[in-house]
BAFI-742894 format. One record per residue (C-alpha): residue number from 1; residue in three letters; y negated, z negated, x. Coordinates in nm, 4 decimals. Each point is the difference from the previous one (the first is absolute). Example, Ala and Ser with C-alpha at 12.3 -4.5 7.8 and 13.67 -1.06 7.14 Angstrom:
@i:1&aa:ALA&v:0.4500&w:-0.7800&u:1.2300
@i:2&aa:SER&v:-0.3440&w:0.0660&u:0.1370
// end
This chain:
@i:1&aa:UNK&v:-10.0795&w:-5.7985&u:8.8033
@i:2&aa:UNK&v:-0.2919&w:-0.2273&u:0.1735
@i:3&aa:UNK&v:-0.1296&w:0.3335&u:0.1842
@i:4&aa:UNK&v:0.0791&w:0.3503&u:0.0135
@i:5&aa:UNK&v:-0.2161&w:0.2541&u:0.1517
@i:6&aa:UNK&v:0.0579&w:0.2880&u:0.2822
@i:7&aa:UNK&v:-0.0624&w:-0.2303&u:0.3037
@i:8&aa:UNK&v:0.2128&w:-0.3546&u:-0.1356
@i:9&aa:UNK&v:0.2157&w:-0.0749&u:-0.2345
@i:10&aa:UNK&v:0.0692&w:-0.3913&u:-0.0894
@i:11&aa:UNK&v:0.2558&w:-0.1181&u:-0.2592
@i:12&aa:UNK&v:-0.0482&w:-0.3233&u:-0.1702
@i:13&aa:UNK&v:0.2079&w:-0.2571&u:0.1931
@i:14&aa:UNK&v:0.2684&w:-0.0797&u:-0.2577
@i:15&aa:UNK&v:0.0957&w:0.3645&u:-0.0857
@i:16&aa:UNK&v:0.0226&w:0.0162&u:0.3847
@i:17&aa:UNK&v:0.2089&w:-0.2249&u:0.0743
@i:18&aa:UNK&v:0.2605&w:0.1175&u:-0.3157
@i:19&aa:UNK&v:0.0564&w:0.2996&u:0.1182
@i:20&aa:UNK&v:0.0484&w:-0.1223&u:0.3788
@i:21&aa:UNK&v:0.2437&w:-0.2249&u:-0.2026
@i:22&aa:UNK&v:0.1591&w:0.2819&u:-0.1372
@i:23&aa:UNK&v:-0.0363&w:0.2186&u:0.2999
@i:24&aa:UNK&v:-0.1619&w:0.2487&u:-0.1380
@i:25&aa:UNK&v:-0.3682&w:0.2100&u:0.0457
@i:26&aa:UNK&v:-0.2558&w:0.0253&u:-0.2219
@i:27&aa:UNK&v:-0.2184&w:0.2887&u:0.0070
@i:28&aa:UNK&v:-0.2816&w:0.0044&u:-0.2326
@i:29&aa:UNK&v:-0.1451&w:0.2897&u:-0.2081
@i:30&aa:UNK&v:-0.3203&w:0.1653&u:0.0621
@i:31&aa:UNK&v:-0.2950&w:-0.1646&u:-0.2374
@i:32&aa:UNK&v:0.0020&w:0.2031&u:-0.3196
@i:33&aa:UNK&v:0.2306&w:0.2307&u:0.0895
@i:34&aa:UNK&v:0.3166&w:-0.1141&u:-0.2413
@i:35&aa:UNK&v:0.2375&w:0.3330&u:0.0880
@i:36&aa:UNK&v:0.0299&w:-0.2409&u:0.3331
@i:37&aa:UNK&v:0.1938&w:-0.1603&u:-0.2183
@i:38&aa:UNK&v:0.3904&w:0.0221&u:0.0026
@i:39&aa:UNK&v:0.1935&w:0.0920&u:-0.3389
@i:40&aa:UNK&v:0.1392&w:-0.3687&u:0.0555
@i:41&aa:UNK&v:-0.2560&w:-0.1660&u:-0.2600
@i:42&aa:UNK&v:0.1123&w:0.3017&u:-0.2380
@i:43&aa:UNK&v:0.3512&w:-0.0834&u:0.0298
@i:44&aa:UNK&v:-0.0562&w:-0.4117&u:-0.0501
@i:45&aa:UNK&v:-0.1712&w:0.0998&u:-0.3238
@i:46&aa:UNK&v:0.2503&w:0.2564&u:-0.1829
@i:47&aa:UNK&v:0.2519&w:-0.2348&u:0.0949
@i:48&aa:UNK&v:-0.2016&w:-0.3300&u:-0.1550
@i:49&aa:UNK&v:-0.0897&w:0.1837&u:-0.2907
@i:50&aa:UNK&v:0.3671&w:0.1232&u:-0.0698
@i:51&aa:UNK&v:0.1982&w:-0.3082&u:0.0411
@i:52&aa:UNK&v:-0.2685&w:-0.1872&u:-0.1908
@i:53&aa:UNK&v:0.0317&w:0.2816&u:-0.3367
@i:54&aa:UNK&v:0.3988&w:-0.0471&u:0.0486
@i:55&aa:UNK&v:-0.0480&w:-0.3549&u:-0.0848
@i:56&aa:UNK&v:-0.2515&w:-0.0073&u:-0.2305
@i:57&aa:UNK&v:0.2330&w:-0.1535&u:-0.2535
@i:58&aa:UNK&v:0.1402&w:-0.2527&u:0.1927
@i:59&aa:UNK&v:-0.0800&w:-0.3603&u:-0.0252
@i:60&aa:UNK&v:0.0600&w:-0.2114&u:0.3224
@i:61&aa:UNK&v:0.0418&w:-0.3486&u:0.0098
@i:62&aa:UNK&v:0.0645&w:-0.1061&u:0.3276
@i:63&aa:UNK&v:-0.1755&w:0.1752&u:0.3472
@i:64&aa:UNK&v:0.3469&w:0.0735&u:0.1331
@i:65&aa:UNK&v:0.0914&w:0.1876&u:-0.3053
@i:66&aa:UNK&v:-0.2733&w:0.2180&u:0.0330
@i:67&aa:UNK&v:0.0666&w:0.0964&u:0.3617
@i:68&aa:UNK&v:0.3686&w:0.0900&u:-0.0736
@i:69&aa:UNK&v:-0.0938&w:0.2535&u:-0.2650
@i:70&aa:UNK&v:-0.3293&w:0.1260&u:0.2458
@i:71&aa:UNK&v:0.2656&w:0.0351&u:0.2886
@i:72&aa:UNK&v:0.2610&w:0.1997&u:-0.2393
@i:73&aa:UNK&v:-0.3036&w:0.2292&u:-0.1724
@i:74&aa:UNK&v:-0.0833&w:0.0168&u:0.3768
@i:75&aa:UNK&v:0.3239&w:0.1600&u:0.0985
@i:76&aa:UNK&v:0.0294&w:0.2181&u:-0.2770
@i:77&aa:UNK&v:-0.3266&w:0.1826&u:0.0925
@i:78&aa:UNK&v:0.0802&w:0.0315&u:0.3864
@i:79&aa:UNK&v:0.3141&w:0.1891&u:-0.0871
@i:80&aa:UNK&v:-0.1570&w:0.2293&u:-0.2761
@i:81&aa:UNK&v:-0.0131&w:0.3278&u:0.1304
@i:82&aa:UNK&v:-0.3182&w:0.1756&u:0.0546
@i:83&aa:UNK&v:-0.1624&w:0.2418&u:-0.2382
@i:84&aa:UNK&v:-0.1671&w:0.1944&u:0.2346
@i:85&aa:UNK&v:0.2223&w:0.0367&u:0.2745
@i:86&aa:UNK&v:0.3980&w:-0.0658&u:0.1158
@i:87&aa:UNK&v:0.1288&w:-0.3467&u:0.0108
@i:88&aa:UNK&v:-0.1625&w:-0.3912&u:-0.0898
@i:89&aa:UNK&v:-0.2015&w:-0.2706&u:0.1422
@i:90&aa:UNK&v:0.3424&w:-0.1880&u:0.1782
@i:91&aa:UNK&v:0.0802&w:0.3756&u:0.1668
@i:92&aa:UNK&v:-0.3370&w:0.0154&u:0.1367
@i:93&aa:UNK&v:-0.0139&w:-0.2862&u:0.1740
@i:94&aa:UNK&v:0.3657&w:0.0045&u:0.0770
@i:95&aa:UNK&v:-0.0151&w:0.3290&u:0.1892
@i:96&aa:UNK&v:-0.3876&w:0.0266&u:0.1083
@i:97&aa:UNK&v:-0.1456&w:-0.3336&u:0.0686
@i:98&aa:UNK&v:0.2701&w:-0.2695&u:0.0602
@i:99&aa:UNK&v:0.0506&w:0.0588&u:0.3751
@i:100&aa:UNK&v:-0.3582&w:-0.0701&u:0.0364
@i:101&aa:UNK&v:0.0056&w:-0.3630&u:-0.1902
@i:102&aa:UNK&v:0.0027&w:-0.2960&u:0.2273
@i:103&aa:UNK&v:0.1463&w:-0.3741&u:-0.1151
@i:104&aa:UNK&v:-0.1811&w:-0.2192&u:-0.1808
@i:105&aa:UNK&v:-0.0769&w:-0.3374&u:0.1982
@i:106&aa:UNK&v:0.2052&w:-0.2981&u:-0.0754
@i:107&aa:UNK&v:-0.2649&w:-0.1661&u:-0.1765
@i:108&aa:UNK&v:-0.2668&w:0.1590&u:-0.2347
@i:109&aa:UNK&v:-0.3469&w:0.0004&u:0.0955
@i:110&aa:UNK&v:-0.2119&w:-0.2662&u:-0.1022
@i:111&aa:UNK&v:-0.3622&w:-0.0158&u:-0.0990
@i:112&aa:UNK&v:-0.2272&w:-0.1825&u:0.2005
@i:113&aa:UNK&v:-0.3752&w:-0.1108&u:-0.0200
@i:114&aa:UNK&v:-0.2216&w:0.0562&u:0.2947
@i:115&aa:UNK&v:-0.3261&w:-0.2110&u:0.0616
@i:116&aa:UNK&v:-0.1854&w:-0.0974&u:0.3155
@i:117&aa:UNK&v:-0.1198&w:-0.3517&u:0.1499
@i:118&aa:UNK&v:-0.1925&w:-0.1552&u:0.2688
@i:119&aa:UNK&v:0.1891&w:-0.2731&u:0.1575
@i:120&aa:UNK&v:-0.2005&w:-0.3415&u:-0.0340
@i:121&aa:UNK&v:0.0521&w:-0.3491&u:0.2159
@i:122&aa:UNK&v:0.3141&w:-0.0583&u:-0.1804
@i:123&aa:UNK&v:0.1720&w:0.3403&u:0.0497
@i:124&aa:UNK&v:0.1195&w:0.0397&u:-0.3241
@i:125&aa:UNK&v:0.0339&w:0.2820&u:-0.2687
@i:126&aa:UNK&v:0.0585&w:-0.0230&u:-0.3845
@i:127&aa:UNK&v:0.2037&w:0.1817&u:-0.1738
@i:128&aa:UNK&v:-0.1694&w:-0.1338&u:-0.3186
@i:129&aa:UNK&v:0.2003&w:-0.2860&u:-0.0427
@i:130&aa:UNK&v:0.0747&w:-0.1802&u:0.3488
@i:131&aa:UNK&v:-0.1298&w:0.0253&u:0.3243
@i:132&aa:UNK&v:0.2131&w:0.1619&u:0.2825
@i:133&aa:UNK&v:-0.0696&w:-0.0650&u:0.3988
@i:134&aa:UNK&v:-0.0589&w:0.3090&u:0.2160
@i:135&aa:UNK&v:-0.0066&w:-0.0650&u:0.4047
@i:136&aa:UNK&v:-0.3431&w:-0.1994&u:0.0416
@i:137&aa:UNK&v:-0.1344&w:0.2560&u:0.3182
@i:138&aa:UNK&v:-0.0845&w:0.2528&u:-0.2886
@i:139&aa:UNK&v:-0.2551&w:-0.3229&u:-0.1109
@i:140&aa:UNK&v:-0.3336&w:0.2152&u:-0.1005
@i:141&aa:UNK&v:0.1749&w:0.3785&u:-0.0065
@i:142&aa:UNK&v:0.1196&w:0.1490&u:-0.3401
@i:143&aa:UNK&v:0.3622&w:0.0907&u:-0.0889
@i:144&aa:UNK&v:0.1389&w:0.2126&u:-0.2347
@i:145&aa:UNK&v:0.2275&w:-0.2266&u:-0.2403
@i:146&aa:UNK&v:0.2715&w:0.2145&u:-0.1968
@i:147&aa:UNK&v:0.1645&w:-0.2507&u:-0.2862
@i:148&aa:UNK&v:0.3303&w:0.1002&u:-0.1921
@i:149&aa:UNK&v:0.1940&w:-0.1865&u:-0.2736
@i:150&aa:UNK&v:0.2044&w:-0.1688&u:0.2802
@i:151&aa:UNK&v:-0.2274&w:0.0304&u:0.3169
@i:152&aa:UNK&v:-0.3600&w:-0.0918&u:0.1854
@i:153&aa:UNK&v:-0.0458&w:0.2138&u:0.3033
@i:154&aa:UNK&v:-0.2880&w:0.0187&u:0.2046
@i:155&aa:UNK&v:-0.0972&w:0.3018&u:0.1947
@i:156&aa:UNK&v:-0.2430&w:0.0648&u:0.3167
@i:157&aa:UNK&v:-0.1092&w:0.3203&u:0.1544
@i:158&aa:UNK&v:0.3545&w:0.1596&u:-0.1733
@i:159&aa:UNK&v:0.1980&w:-0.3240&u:0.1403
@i:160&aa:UNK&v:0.1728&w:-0.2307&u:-0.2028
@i:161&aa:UNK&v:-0.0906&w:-0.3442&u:0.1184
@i:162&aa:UNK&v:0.1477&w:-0.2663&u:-0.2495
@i:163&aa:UNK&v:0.2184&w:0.0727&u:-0.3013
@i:164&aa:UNK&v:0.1003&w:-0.3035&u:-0.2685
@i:165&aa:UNK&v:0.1971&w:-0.0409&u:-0.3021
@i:166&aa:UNK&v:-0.1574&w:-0.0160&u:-0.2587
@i:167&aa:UNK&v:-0.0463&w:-0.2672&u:-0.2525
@i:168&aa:UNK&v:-0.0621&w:0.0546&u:-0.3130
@i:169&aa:UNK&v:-0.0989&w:-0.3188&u:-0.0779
@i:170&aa:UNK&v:-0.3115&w:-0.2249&u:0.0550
@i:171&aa:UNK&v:0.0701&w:-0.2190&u:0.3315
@i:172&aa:UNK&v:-0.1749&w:-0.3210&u:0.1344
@i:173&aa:UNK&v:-0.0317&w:0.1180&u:0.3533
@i:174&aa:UNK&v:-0.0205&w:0.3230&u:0.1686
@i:175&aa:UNK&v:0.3298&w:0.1914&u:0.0867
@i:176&aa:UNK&v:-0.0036&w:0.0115&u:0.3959
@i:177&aa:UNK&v:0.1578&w:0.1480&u:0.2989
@i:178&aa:UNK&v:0.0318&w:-0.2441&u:0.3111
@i:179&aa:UNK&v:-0.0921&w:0.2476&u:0.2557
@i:180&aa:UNK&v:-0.3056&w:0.1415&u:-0.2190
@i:181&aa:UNK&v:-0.1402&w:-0.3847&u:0.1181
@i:182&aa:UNK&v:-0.2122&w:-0.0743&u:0.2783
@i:183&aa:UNK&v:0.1608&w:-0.2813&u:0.2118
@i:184&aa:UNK&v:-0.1835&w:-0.2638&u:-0.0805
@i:185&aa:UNK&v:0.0495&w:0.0806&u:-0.3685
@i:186&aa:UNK&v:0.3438&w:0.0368&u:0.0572
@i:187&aa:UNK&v:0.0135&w:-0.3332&u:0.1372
@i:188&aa:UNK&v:-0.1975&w:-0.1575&u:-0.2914
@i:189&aa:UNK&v:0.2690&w:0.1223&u:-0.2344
@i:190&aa:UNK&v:0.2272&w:-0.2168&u:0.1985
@i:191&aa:UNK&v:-0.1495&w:-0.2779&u:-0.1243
@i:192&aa:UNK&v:0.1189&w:-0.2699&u:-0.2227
@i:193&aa:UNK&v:-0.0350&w:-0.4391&u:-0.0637
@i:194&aa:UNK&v:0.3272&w:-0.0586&u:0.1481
@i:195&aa:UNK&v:-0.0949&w:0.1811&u:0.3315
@i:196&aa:UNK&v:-0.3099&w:-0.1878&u:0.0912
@i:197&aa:UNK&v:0.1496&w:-0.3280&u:-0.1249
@i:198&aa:UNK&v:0.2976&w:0.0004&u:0.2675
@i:199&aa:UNK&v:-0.2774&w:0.1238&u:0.2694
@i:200&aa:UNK&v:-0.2142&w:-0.3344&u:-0.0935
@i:201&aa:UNK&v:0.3257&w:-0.1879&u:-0.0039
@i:202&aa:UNK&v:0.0324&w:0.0986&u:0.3762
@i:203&aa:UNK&v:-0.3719&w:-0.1129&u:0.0658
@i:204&aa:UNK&v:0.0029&w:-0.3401&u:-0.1474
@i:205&aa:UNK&v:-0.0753&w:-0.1527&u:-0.3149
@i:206&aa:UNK&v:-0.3970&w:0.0067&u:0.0022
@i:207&aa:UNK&v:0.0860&w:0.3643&u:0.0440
@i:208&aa:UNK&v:0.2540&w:0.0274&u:-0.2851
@i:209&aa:UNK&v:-0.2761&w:-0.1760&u:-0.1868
@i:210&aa:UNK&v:-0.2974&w:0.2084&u:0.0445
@i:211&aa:UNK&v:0.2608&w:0.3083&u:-0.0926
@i:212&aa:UNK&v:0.0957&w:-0.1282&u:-0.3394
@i:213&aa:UNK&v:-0.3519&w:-0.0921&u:-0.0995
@i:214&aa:UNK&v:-0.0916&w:0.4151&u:0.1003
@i:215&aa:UNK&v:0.2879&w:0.0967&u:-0.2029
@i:216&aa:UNK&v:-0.0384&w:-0.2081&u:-0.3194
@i:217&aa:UNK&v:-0.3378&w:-0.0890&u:0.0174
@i:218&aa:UNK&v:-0.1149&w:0.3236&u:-0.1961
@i:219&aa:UNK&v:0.1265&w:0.1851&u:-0.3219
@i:220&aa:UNK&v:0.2401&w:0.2019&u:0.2074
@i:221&aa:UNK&v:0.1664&w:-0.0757&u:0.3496
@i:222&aa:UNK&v:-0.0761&w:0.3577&u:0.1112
@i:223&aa:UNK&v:-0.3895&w:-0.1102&u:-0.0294
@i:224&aa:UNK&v:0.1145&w:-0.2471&u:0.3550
@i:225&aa:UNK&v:0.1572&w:0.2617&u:0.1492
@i:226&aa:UNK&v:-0.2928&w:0.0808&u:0.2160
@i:227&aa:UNK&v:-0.0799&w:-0.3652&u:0.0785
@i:228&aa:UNK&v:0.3540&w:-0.0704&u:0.1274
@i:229&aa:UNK&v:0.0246&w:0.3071&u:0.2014
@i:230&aa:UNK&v:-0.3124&w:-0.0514&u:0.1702
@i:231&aa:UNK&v:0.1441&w:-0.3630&u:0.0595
@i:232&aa:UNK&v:0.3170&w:0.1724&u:0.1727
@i:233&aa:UNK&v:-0.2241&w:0.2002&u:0.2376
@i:234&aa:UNK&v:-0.1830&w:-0.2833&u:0.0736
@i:235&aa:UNK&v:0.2927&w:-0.1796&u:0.0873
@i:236&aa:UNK&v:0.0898&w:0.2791&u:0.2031
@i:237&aa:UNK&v:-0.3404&w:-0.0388&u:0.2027
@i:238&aa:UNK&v:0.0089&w:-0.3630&u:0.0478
@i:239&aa:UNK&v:0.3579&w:-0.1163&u:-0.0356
@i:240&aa:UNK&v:0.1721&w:-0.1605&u:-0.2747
@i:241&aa:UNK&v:-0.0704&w:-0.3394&u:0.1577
@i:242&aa:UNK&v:-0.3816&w:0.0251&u:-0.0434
@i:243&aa:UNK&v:0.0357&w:0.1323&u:-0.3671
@i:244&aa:UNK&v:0.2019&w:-0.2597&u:-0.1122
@i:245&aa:UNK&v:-0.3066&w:-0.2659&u:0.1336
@i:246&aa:UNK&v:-0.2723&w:0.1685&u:-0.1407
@i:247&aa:UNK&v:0.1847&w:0.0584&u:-0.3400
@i:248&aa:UNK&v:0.0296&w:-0.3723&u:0.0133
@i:249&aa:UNK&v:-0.2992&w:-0.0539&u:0.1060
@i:250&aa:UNK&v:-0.1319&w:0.2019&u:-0.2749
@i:251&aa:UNK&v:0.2229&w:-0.1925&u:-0.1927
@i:252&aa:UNK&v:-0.1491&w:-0.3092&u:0.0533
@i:253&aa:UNK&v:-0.3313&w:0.0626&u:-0.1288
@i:254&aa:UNK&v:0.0747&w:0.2341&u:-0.2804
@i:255&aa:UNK&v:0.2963&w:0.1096&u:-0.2769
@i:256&aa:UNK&v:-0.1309&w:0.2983&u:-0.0388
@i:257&aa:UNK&v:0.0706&w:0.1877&u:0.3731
@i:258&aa:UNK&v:-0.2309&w:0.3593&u:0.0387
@i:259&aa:UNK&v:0.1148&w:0.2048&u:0.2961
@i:260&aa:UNK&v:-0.3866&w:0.0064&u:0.1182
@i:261&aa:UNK&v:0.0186&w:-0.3737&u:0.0548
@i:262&aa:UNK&v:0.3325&w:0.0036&u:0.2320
@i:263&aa:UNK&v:-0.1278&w:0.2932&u:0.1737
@i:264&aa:UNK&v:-0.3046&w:-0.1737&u:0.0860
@i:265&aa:UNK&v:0.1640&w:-0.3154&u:0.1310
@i:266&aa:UNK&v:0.2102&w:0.2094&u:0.2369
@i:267&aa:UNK&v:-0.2959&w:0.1659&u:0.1363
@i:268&aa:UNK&v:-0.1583&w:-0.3034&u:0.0594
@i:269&aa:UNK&v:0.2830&w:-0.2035&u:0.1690
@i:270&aa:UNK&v:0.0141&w:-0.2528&u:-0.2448
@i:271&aa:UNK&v:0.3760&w:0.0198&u:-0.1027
@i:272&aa:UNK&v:-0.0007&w:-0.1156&u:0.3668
@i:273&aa:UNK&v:-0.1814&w:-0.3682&u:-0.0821
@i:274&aa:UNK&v:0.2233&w:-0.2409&u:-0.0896
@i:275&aa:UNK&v:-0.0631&w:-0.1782&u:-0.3626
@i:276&aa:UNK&v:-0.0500&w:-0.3246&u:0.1241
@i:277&aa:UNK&v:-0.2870&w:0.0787&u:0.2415
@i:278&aa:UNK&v:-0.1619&w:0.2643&u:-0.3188
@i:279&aa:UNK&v:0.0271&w:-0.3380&u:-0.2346
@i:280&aa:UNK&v:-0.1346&w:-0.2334&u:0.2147
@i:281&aa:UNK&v:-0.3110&w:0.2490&u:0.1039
@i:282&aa:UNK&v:-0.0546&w:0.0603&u:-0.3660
@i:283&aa:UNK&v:-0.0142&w:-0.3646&u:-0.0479
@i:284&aa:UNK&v:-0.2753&w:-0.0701&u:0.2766
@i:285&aa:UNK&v:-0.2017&w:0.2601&u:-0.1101
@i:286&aa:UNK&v:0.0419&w:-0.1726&u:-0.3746
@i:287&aa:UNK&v:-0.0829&w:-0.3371&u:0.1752
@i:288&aa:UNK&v:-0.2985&w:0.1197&u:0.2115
@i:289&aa:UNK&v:-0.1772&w:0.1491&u:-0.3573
@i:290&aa:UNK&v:0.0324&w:-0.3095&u:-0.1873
@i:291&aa:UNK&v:-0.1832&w:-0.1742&u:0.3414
@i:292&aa:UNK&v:-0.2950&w:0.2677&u:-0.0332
@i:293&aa:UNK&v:-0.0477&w:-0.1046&u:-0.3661
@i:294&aa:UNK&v:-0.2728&w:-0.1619&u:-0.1418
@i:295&aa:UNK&v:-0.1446&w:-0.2568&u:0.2143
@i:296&aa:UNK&v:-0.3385&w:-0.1269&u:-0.1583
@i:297&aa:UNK&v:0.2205&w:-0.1689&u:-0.2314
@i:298&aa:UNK&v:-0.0020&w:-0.0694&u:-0.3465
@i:299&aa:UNK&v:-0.3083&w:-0.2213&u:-0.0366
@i:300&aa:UNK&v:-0.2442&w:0.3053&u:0.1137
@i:301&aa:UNK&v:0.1346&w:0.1830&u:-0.3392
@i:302&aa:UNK&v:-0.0707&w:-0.2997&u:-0.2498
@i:303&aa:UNK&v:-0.2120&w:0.0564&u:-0.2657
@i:304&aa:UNK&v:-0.3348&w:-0.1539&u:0.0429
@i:305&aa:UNK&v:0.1099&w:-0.1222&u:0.3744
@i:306&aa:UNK&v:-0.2754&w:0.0424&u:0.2754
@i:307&aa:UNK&v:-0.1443&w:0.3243&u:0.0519
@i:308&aa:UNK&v:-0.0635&w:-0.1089&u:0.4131
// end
């Protein structure tokens, strides 16, 4: 018992939820006050103590052996007859307390281990092993997380909001639920090289260019993901004709394409100068520098030359 006094009582969640699985009610005894107590712990021990002095000599080498001889010695002592009164253990129940036994369930109850978390940015709980997602609008409130051999279940306010199998084994990524995603995360997942290599394909071949160096550039091709989707909703604010010009544009004056760079063509219009007239302005200015050079010429730098 977590608390037991004459205005609350609270039992500890797992011995709770047993006897709800058993469908049964657990009334606890006053605090010292063991004649609260039913004769049932009496009972468990005369029978443990008998069975275990009628096979005191026995030596058991397998687990199922020793259940088959428990289950006869058992048997034998629920149909001995009473000493103090008519009839045995099997009568008892037989003609007093059978009618008021209810089925078992079809499965046995099964431990669990209750602990609570507050839901970070990532909305995922551990179970100790791997990380399980729980729907990310409980992001900064705390769930109750209830782990079994074979389940991860998450609980809010009494609610049970996500429930996973459970693996017992170390994974590489977190085990997820699609709808426990935000949409834009759930779009992200989507993802993959072949995907953003047919959209470029569709663009042009700058385009399909710039993509390949975001995807293969780095250690990973998820570490371009970002880069080529911002490209793609670019493309879907200018047009696919004025990303393919200023990724070759970009192309032109660099192998090594940055996002920053195309954006800032676009924003300037300059995917919308032709080469040519970009070459030939870059070679004026080039011209018109080497005019403003140095014009005292070289006899005014001699050594020993005229100081006038």
């Amino acid at each position: 018992m977590t608390k037991n006094t004459r205005y609350e009582t609270i039992i500890q969640r797992s011995y709770r939820e047993m006897a709800e699985h058993y469908d049964t009610a657990i009334v606890p005894a006053r605090v010292k006050a063991p004649d609260d107590k039913p004769n049932a712990e009496g009972s468990v021990k005369f029978a443990t103590t008998w069975i275990l002095a009628a096979l005191r000599h026995y030596h058991f080498f397998t687990l199922d052996d020793a259940k088959t001889h428990v289950s006869k010695k058992l048997e034998e002592l629920n149909n001995r007859s009473f000493t103090r009164r008519v009839g045995s253990r099997r009568l008892a129940y037989e003609n007093e307390e059978r009618e008021y036994m209810k089925p078992l369930p079809r499965t046995p109850y099964e431990p669990a281990v209750w602990s609570t978390a507050k839901i970070q940015n990532e909305y995922l709980v551990s179970d100790g092993i791997n990380k399980y997602t729980v729907p990310f609008d409980l992001i900064g409130d705390k769930v109750d997380i209830r782990t079994t051999r074979n389940t991860v279940e998450a609980f809010y306010h009494g609610s049970r909001i996500a429930s996973h199998v459970r693996k017992m084994t170390p994974q590489r990524d977190p085990i997820k639920v699609k709808e426990h995603m935000p949409l834009a995360h759930q779009k992200y997942e989507t993802y993959n090289n072949d995907q953003f290599i047919a959209w470029a394909e569709q663009v042009g071949s700058s385009t399909k260019a710039v993509i390949e160096y975001f995807l293969y550039s780095e250690k990973e091709p998820e570490q371009g993901y970002k880069f080529c989707v911002g490209l793609i909703k670019r493309a879907e604010h200018y047009g696919n004709e004025r990303i393919e010009k200023a990724c070759e544009r970009m192309l032109a004056f660099t192998n090594q394409p940055t996002l920053r760079n195309i954006v800032t063509i676009l924003r300037n219009g300059q995917d919308m100068i032709p080469m040519d007239t970009i070459h030939h302005q870059s070679s004026t200015k080039t011209t018109k520098k080497r005019k403003q050079g140095i014009t005292r010429g070289a006899d005014s730098f001699k050594i020993g030359g005229d100081e006038s």
